[in-house]
C-alpha positions in Angstrom: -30.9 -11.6 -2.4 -27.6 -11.5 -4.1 -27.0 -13.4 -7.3 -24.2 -16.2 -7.2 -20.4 -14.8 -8.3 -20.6 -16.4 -11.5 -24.5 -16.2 -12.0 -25.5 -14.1 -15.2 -27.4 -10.9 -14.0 -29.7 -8.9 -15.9 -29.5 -4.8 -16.1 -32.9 -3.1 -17.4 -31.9 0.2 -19.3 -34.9 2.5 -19.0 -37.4 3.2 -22.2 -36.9 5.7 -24.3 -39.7 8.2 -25.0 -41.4 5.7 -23.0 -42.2 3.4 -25.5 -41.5 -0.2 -24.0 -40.3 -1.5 -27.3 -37.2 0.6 -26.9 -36.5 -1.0 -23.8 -33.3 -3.6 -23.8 -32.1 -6.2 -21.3 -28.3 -6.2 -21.0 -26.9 -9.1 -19.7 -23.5 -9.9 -18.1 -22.1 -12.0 -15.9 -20.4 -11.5 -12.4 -17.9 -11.9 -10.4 -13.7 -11.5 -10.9 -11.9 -12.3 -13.7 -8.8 -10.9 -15.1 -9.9 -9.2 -18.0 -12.4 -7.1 -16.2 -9.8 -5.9 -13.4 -7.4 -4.7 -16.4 -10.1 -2.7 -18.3 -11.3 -1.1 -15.1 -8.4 -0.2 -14.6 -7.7 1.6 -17.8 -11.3 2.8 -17.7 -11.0 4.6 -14.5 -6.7 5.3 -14.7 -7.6 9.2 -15.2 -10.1 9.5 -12.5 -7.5 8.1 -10.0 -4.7 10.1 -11.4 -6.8 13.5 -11.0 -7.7 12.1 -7.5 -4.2 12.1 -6.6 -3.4 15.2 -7.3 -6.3 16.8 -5.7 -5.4 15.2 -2.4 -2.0 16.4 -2.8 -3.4 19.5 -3.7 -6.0 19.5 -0.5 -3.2 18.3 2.0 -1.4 21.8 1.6 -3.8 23.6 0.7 -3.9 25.8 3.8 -0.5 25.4 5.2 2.2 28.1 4.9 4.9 25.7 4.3 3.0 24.2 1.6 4.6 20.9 -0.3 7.8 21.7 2.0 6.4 19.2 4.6 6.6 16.3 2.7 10.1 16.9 2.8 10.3 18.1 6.3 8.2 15.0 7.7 9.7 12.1 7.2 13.1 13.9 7.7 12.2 15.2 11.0 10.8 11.4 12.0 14.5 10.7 10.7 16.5 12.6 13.5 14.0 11.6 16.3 14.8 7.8 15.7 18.1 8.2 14.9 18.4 10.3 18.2 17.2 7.3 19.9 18.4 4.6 18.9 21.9 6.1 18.5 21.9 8.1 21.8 19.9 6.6 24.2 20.1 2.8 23.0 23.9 3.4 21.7 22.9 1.4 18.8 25.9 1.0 16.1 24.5 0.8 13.0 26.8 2.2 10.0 25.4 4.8 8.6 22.8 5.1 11.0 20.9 8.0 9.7 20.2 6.6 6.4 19.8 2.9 7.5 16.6 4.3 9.7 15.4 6.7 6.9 15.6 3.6 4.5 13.0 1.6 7.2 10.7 4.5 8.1 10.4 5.1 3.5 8.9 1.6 3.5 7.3 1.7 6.9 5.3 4.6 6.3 4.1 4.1 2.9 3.0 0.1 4.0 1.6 1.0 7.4 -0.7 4.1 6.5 -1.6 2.3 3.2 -3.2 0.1 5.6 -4.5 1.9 8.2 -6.4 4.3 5.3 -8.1 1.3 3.9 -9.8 0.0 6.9 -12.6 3.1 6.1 -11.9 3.8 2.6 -15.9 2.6 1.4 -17.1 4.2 4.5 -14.8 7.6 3.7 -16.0 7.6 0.6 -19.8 6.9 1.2 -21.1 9.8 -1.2 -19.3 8.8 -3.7 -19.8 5.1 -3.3 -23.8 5.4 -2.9 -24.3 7.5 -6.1 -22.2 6.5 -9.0 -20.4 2.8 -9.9 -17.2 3.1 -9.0 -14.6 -0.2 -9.0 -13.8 -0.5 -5.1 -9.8 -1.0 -5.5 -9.7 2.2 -7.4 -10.3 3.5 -4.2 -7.4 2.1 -2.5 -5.3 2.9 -5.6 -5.9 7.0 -5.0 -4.9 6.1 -1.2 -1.4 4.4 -2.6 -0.9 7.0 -5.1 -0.8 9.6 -2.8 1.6 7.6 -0.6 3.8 6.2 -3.4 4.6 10.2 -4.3 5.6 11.0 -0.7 7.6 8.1 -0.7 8.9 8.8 -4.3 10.6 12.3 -2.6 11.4 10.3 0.6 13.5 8.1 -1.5 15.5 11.4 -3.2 16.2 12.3 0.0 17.8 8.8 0.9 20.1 9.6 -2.0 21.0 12.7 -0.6 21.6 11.3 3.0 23.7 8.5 1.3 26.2 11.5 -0.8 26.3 13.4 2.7 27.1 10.5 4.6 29.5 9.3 1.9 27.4 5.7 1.1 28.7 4.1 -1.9 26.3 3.9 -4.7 26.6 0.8 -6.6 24.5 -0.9 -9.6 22.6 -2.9 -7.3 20.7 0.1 -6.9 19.0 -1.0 -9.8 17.2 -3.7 -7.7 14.9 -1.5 -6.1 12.6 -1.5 -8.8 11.6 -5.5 -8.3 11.6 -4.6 -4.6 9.4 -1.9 -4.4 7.4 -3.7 -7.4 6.7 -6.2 -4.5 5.9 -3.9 -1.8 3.4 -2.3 -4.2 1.5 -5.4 -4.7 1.9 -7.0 -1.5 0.3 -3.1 0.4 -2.6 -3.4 -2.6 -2.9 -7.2 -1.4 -3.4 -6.6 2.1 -5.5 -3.5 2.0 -7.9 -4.4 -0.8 -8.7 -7.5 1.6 -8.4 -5.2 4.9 -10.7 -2.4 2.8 -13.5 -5.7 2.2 -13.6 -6.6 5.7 -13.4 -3.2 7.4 -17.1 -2.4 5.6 -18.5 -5.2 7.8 -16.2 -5.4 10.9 -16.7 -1.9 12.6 -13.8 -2.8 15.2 -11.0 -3.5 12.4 -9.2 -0.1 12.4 -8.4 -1.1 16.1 -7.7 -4.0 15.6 -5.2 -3.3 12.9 -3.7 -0.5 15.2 -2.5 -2.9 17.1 -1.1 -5.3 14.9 0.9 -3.0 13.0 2.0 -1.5 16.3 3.5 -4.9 17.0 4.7 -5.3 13.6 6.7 -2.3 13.6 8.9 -3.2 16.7 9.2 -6.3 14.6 9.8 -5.0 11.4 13.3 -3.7 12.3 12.6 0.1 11.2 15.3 1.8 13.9 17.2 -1.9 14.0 19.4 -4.6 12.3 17.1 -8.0 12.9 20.1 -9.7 11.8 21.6 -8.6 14.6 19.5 -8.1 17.4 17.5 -11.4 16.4 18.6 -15.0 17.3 19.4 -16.4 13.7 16.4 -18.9 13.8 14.2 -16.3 14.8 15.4 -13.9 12.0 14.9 -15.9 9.3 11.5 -17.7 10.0 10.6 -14.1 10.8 11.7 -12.4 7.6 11.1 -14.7 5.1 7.9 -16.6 6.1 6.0 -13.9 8.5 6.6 -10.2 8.0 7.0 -9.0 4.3 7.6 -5.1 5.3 10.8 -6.6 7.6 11.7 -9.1 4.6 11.5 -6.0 2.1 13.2 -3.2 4.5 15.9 -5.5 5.1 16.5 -6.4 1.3 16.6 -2.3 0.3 19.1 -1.6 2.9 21.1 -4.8 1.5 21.1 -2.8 -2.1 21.1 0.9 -0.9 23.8 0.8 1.9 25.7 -2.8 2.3 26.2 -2.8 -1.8 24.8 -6.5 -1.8 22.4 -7.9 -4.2 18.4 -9.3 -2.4 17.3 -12.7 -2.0 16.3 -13.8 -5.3 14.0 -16.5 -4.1 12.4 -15.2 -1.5 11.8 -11.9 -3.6 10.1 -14.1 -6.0 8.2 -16.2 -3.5 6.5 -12.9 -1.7 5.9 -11.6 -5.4 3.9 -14.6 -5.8 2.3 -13.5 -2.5 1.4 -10.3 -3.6 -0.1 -11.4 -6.4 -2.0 -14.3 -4.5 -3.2 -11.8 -1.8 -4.5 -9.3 -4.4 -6.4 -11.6 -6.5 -8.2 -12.7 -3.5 -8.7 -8.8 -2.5 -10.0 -8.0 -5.7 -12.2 -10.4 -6.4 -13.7 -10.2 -2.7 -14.4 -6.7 -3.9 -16.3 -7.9 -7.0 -18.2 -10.5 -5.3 -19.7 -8.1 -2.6 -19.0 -4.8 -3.6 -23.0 -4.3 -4.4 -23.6 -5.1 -0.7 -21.1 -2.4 1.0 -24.2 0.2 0.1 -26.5 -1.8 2.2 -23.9 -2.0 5.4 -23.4 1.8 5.2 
């Protein structure tokens, strides 16, 4: 039966030489608090590093155009939605080629974040079964890999926005509190998403079709502010759909040379942190369990 979070539990470190007066009980107690998250983390920062790069590594390993595709990707995604949205729904957006590549940056790197978490334990069952590993380290690795492709995705912006002839302006600069956000808010949602997806065996479907719905919702290929009643757009943005909320405030910086919603930056911040606390410490509480569901 499992021990209560906060119960003290007891770890038996085998005898030496056999001799039971060698033998030591260690105890500690369980559960989620601060302290423990941060020193996991710097305990286990080089494992998840080196597992970054050996997925990068393994992801072109056997193509011909090697590391080229993470450039060609998303660009190719790019033209398709700009195609049609500017052709075949006559959309007029300015700068229409960057203001999609702006939403599918964030889009991507939020809805595959997700989607990968749903089986990240299960993925990683050999791992998981033989050696202690902290859970959100896990879904870490997954982000990692993400937050590089979206790292060049973001270079490339820049080099839509001097072809295209966007002016660059210091609110530039406020990209780094907005992706800061969209960092914790993705680790939020899948460290919770990761926890349940051990024990529902239905979630990746489910969540398939949420974020299917939130996409045409999101306003990825699409001004909300414009194709949105203003009552809708606002409750919407602001109180419903962070990705929308955060795609909306980088093309405010990146191509209308405006400065983000200060508030409710700082209120989905809070959110972030809120929703990974909870994510986290769900981990903690029943990560010993996710062998048994396995």
């Amino acid at each position: 039966m499992d021990l209560p979070s906060r119960q003290k539990c007891r770890i038996i470190i085998p005898c030496i030489g056999g001799n039971a007066n060698y033998c030591s009980i260690v105890t500690r107690k369980r559960g989620f608090c601060l302290g423990r998250f941060f020193r996991d983390l710097k305990k286990y920062r080089h494992y998840a590093a080196y597992a970054v790069k050996s997925e990068l590594k393994s992801e072109v390993a056997n193509s011909r155009l090697s590391c080229l595709w993470w450039v060609l990707e998303p660009i190719c995604f790019m033209l398709v939605y700009t195609f049609m949205v500017q052709v075949i729904f006559r959309a007029k957006e300015p700068f229409m080629p960057v203001f999609v590549f702006v939403g599918l940056t964030l889009w991507n790197f939020f809805n595959k974040s997700i989607l990968q978490s749903v089986k990240l334990v299960t993925n990683n069952r050999a791992i998981v079964s033989k050696v202690y590993l902290p859970k959100f380290i896990l879904v870490l690795i997954k982000m990692g890999v993400l937050a590089f492709k979206m790292t060049i995705s973001i270079l490339l912006t820049f080099v839509l926005m001097a072809i295209y002839r966007v002016p660059v302006t210091w609110n530039i600069l406020y990209l780094v509190p907005i992706f800061l956000v969209l960092f914790l808010v993705t680790f939020g949602l899948s460290t919770i998403i990761m926890h349940f997806g051990v024990f529902v065996e239905d979630l990746s479907n489910v969540c398939n079709i949420v974020l299917r719905l939130v996409f045409y919702l999101s306003g990825v290929f699409y001004s909300l502010s414009t194709r949105l009643p203003e009552k809708y757009n606002s409750w919407l943005i602001l109180r419903i759909n962070p990705i929308a909320f955060l795609i909306d405030q980088c093309r405010r910086v990146m191509i209308f040379e405006s400065h983000p919603s200060y508030i409710s930056l700082l209120l989905w911040l809070l959110m972030g942190i809120l929703l990974s606390v909870i994510g986290v410490r769900l981990i903690y509480k029943y990560e010993n369990s996710y062998v048994k569901v396995m």
